[in-house]
Backbone atoms as SQL, in Angstrom:
CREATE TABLE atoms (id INTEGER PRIMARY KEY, chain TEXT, resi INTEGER, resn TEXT, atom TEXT, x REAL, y REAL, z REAL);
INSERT INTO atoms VALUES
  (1, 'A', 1, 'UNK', 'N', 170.121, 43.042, 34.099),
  (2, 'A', 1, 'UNK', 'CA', 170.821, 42.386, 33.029),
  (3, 'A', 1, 'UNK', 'C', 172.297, 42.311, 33.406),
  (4, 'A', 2, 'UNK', 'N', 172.548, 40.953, 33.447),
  (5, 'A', 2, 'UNK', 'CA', 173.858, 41.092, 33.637),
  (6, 'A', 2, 'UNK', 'C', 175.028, 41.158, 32.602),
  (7, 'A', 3, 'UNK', 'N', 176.786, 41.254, 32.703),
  (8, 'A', 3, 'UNK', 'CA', 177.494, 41.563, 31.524),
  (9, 'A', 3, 'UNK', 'C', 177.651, 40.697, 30.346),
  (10, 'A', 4, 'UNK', 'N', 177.487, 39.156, 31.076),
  (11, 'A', 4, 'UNK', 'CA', 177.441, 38.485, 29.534),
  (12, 'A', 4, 'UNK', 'C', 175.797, 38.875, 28.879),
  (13, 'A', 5, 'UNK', 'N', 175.105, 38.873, 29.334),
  (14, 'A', 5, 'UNK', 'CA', 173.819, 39.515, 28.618),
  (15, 'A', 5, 'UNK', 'C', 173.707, 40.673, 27.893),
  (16, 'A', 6, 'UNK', 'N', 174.412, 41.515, 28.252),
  (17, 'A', 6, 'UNK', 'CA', 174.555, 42.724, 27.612),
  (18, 'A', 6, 'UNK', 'C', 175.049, 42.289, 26.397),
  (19, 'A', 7, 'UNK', 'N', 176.313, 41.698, 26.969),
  (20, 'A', 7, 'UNK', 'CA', 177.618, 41.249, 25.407),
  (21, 'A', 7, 'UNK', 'C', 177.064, 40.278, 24.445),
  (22, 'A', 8, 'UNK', 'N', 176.301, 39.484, 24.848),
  (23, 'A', 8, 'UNK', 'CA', 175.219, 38.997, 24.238),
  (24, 'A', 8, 'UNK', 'C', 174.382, 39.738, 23.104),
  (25, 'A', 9, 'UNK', 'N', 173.557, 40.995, 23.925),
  (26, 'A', 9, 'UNK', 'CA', 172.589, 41.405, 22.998),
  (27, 'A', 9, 'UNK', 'C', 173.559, 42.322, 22.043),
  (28, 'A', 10, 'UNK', 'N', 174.659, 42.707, 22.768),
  (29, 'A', 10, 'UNK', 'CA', 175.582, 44.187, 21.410),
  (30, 'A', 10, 'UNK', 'C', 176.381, 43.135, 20.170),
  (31, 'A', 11, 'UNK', 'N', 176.187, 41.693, 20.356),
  (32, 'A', 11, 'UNK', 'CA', 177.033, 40.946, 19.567),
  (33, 'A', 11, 'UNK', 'C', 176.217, 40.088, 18.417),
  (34, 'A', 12, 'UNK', 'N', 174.831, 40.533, 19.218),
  (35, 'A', 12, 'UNK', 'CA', 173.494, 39.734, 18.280),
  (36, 'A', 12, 'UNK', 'C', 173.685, 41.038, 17.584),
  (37, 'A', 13, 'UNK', 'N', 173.282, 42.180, 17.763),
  (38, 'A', 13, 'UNK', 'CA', 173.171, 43.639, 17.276),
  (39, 'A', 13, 'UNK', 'C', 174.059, 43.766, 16.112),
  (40, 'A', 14, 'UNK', 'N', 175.517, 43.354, 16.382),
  (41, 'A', 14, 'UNK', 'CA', 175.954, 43.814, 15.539),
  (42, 'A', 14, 'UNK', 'C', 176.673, 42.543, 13.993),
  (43, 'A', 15, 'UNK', 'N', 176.002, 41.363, 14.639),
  (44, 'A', 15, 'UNK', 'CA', 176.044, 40.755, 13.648),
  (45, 'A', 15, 'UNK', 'C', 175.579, 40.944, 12.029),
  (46, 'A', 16, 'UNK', 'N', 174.083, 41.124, 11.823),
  (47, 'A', 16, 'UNK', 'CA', 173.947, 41.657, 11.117),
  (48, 'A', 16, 'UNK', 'C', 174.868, 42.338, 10.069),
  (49, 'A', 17, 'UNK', 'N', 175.357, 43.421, 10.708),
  (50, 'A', 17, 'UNK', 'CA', 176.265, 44.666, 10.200),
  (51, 'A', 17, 'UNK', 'C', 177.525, 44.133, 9.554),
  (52, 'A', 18, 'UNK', 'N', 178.034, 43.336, 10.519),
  (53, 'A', 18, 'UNK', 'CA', 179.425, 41.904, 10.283),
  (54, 'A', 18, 'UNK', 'C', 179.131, 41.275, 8.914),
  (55, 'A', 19, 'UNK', 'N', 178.139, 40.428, 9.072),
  (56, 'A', 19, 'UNK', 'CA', 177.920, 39.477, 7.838),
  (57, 'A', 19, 'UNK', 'C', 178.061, 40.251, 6.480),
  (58, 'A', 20, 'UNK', 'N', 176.662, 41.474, 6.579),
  (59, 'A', 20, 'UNK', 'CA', 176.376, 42.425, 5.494),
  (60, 'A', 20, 'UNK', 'C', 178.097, 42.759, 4.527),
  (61, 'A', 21, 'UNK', 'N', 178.830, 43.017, 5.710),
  (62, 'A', 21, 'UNK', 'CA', 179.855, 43.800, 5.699),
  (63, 'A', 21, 'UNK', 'C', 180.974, 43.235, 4.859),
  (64, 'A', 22, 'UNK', 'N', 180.754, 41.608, 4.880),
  (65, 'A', 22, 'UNK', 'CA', 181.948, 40.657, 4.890),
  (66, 'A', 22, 'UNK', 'C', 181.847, 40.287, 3.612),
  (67, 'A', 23, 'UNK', 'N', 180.028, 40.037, 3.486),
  (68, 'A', 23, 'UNK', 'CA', 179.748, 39.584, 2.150),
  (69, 'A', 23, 'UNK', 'C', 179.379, 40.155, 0.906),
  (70, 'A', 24, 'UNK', 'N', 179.284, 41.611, 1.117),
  (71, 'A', 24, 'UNK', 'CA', 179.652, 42.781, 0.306),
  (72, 'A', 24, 'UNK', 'C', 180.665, 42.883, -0.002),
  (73, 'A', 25, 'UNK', 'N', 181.482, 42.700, 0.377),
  (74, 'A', 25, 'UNK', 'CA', 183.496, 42.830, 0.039),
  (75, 'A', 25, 'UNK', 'C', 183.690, 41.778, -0.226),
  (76, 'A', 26, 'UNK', 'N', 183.237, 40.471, -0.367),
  (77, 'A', 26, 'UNK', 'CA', 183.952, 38.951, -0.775),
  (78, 'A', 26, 'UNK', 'C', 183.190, 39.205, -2.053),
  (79, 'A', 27, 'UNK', 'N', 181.921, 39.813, -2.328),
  (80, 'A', 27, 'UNK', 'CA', 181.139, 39.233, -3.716),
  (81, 'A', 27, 'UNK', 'C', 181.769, 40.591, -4.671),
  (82, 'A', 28, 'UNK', 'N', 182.076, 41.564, -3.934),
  (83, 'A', 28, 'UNK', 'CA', 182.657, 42.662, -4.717),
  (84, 'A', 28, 'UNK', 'C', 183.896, 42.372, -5.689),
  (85, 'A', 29, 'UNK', 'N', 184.812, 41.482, -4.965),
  (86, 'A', 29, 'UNK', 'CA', 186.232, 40.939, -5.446),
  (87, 'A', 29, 'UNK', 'C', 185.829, 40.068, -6.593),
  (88, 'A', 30, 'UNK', 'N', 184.632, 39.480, -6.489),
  (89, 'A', 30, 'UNK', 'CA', 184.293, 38.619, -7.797),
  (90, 'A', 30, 'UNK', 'C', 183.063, 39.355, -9.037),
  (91, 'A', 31, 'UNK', 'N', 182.900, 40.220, -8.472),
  (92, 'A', 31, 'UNK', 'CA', 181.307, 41.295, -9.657),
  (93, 'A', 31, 'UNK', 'C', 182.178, 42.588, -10.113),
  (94, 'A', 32, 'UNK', 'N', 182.538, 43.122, -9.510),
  (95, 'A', 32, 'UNK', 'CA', 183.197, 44.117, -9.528),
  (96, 'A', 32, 'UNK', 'C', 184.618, 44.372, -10.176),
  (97, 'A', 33, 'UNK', 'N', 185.269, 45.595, -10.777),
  (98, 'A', 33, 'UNK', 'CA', 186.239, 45.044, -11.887),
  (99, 'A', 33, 'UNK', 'C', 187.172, 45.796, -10.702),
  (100, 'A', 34, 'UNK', 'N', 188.584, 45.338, -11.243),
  (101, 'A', 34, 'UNK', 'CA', 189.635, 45.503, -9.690),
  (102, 'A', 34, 'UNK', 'C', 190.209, 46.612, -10.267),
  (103, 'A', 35, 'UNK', 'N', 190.074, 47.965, -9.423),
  (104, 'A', 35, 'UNK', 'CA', 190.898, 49.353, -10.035),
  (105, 'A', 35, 'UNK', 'C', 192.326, 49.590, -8.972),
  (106, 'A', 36, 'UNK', 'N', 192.894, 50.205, -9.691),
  (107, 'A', 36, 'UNK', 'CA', 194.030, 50.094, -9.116),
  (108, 'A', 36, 'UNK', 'C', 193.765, 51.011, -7.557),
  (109, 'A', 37, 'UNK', 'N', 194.886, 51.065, -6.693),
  (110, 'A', 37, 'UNK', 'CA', 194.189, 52.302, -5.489),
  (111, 'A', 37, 'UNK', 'C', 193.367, 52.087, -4.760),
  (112, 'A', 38, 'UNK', 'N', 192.698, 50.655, -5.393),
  (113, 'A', 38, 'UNK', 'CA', 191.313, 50.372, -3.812),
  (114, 'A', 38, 'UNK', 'C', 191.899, 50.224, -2.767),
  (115, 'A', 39, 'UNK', 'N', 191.489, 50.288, -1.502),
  (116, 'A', 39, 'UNK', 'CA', 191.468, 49.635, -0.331),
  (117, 'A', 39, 'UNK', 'C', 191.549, 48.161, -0.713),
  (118, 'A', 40, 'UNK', 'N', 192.314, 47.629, 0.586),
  (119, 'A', 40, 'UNK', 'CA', 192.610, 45.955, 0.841),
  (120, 'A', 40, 'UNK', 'C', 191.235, 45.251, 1.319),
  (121, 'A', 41, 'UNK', 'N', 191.019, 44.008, 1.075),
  (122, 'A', 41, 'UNK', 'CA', 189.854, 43.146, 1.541),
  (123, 'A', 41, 'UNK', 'C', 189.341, 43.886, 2.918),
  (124, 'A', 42, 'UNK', 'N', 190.491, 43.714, 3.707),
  (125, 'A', 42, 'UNK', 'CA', 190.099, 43.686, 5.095),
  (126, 'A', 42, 'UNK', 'C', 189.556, 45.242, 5.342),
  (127, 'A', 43, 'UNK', 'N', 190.256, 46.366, 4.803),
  (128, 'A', 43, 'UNK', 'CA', 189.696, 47.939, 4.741),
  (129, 'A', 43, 'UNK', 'C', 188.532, 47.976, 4.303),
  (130, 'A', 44, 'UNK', 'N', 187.979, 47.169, 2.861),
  (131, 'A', 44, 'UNK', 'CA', 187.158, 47.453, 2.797),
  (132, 'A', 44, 'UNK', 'C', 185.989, 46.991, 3.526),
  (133, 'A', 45, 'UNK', 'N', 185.547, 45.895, 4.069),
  (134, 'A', 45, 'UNK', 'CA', 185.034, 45.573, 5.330),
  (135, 'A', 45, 'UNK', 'C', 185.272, 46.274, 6.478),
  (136, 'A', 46, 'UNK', 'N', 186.076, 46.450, 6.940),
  (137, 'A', 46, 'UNK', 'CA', 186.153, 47.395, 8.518),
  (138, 'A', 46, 'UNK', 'C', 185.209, 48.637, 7.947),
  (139, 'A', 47, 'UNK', 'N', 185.975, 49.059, 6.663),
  (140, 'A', 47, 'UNK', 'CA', 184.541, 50.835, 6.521),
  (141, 'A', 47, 'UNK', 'C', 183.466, 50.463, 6.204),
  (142, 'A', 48, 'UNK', 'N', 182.738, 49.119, 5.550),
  (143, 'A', 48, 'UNK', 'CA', 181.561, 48.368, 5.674),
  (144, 'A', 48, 'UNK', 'C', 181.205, 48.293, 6.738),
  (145, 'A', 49, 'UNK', 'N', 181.551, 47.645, 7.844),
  (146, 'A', 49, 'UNK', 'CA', 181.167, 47.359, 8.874),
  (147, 'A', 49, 'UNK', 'C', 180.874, 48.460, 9.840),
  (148, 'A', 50, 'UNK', 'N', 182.012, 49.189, 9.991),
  (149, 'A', 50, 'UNK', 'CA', 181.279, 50.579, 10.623),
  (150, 'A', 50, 'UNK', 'C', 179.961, 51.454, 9.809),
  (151, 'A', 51, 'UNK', 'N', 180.014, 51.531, 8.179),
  (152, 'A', 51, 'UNK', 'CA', 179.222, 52.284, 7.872),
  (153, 'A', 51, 'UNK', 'C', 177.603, 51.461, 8.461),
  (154, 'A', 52, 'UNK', 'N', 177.510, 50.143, 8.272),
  (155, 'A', 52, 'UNK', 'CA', 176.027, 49.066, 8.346),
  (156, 'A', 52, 'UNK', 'C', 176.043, 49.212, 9.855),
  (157, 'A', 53, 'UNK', 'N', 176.796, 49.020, 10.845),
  (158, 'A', 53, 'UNK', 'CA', 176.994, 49.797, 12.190),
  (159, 'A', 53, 'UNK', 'C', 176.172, 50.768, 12.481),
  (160, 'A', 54, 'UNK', 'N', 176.577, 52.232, 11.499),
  (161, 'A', 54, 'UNK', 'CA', 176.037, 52.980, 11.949),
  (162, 'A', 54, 'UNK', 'C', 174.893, 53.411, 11.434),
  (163, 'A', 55, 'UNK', 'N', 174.059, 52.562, 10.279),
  (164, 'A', 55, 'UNK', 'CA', 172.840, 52.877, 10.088),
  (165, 'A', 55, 'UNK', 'C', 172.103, 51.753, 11.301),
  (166, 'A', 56, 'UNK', 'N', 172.552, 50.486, 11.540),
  (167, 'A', 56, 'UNK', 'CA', 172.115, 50.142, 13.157),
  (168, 'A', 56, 'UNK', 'C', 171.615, 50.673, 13.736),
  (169, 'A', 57, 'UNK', 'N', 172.169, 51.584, 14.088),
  (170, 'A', 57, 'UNK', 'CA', 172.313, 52.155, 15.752),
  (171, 'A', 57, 'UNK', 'C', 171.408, 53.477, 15.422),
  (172, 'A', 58, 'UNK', 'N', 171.273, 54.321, 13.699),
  (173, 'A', 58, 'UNK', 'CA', 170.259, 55.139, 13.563),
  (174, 'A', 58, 'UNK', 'C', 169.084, 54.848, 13.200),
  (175, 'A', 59, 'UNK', 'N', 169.084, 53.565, 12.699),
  (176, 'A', 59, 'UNK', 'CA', 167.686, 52.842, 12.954),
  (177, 'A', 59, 'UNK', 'C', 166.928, 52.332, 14.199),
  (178, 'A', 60, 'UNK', 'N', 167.836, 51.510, 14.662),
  (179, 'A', 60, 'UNK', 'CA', 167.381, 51.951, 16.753),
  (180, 'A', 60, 'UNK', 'C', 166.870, 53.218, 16.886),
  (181, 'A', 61, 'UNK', 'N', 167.501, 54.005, 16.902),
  (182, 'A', 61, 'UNK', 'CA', 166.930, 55.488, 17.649),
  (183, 'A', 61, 'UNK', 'C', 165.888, 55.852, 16.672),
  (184, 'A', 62, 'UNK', 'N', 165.817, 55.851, 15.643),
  (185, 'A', 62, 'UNK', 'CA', 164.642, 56.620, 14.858),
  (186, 'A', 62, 'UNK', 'C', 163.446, 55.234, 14.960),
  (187, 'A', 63, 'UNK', 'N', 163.695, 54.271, 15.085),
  (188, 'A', 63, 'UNK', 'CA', 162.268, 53.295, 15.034),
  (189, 'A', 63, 'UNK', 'C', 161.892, 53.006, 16.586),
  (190, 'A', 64, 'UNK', 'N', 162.732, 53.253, 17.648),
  (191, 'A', 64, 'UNK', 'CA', 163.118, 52.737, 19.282),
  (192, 'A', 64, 'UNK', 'C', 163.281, 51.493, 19.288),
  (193, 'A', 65, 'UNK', 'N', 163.465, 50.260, 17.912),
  (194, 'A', 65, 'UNK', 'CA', 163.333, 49.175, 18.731),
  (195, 'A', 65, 'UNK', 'C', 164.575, 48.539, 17.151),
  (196, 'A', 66, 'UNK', 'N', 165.008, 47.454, 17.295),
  (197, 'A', 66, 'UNK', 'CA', 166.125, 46.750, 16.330),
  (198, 'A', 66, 'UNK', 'C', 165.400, 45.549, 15.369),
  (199, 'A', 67, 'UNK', 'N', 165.978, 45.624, 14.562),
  (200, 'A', 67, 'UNK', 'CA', 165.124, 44.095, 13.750),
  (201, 'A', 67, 'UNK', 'C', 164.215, 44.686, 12.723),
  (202, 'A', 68, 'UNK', 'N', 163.987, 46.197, 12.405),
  (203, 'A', 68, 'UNK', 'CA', 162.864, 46.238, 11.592),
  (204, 'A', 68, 'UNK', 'C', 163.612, 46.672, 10.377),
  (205, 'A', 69, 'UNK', 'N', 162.879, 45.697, 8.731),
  (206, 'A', 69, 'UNK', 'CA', 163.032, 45.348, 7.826),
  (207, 'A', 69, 'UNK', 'C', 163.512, 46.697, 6.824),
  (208, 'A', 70, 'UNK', 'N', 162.316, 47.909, 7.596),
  (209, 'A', 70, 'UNK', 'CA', 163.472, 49.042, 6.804),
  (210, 'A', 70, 'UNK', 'C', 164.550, 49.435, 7.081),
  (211, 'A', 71, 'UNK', 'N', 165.109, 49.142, 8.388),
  (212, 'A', 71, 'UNK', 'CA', 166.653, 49.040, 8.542),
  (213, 'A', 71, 'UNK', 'C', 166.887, 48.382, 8.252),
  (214, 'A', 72, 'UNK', 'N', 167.667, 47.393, 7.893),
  (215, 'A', 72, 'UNK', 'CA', 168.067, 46.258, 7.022),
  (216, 'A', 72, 'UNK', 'C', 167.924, 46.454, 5.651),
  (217, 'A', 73, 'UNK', 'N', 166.745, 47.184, 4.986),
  (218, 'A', 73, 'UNK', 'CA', 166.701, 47.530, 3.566),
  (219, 'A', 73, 'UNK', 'C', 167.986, 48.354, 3.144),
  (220, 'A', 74, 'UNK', 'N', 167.795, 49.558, 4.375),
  (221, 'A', 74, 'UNK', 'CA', 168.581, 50.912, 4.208),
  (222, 'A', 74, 'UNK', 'C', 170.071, 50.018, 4.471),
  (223, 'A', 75, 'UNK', 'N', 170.415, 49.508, 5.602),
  (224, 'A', 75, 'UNK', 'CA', 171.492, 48.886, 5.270),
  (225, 'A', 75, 'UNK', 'C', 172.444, 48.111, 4.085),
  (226, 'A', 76, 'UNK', 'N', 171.784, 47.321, 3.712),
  (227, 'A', 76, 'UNK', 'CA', 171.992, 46.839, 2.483),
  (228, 'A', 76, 'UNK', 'C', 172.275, 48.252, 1.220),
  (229, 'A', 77, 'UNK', 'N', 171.784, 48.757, 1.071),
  (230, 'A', 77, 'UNK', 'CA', 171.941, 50.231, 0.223),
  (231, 'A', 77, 'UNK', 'C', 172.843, 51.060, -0.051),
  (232, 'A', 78, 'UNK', 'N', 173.147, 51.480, 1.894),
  (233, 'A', 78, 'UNK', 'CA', 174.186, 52.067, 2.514),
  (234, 'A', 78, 'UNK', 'C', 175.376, 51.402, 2.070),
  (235, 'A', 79, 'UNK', 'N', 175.839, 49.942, 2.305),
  (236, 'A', 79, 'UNK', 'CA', 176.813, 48.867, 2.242),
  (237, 'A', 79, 'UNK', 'C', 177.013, 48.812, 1.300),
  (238, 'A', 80, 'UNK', 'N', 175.963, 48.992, -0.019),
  (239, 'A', 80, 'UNK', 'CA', 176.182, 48.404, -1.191),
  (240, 'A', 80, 'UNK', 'C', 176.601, 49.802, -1.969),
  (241, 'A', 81, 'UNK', 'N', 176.275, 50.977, -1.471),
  (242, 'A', 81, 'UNK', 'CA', 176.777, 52.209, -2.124),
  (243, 'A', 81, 'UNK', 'C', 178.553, 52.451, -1.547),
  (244, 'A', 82, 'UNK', 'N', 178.719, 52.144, -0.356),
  (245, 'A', 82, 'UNK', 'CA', 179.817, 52.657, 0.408),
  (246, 'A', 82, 'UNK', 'C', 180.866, 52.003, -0.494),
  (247, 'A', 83, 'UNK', 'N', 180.493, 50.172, -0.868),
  (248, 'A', 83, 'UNK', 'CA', 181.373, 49.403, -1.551),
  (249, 'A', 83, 'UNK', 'C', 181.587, 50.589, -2.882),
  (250, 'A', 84, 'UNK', 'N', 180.903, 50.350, -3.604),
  (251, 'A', 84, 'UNK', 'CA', 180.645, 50.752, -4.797),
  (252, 'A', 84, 'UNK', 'C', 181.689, 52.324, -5.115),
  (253, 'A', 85, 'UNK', 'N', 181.664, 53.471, -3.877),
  (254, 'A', 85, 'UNK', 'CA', 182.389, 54.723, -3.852),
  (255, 'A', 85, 'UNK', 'C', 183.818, 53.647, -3.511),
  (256, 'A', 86, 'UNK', 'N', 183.882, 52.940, -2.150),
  (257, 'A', 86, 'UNK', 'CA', 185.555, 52.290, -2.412),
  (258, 'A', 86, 'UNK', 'C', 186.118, 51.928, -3.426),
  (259, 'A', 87, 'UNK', 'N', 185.248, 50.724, -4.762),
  (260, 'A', 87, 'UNK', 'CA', 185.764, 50.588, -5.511),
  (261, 'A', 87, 'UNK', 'C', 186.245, 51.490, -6.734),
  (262, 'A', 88, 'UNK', 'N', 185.646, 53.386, -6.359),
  (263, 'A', 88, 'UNK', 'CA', 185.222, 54.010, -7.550),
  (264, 'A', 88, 'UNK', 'C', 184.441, 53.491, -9.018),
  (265, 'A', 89, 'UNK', 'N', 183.517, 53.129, -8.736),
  (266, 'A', 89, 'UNK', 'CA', 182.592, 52.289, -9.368),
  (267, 'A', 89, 'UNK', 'C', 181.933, 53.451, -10.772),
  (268, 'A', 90, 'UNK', 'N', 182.335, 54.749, -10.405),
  (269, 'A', 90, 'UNK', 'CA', 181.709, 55.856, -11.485),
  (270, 'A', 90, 'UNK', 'C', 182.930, 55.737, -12.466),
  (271, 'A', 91, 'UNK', 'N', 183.699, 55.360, -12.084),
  (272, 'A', 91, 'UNK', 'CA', 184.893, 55.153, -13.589),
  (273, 'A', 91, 'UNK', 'C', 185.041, 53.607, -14.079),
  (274, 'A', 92, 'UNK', 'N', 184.145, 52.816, -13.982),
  (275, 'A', 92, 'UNK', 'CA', 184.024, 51.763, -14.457),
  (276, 'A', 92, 'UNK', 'C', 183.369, 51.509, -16.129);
């Protein structure tokens, strides 16, 4: 495998995680009520994106293979709880 192939498959990989990440924090700014002290758009995506990242990469290792639907469930969950503690969503 050569390096654009690699960069290829880690950029398919981590799309997923990107999108999840982007569109959890754009629909949050409009569902969600605005508390003072949150994190900025872009913060809250970067800690989205690493958190959906890193259920990725523990769904790889615990299933051996990428693409399967209970990762992606758990992702979504993960993303949608992580938002939810940024926005402090328990004092809403």
């Amino acid at each position: 495998m050569g390096l654009l192939d690699l960069l290829n498959h880690l950029v398919n990989f981590a799309a997923p995680a990107l999108w999840m990440a982007v569109m959890v924090s754009l629909l949050a700014t409009f569902f969600m009520k605005k508390v003072a002290g949150a994190p900025a758009f872009s913060a809250q995506a970067a800690i989205n994106f690493v958190v959906s990242l890193a259920v990725l990469v523990l769904g790889l290792w615990c299933f051996g293979r990428d693409g399967k639907m209970a990762t992606y469930a758990v992702m979504g969950l993960v993303c949608a709880t992580s938002q939810w503690v940024l926005l402090r969503g328990w004092k809403a």
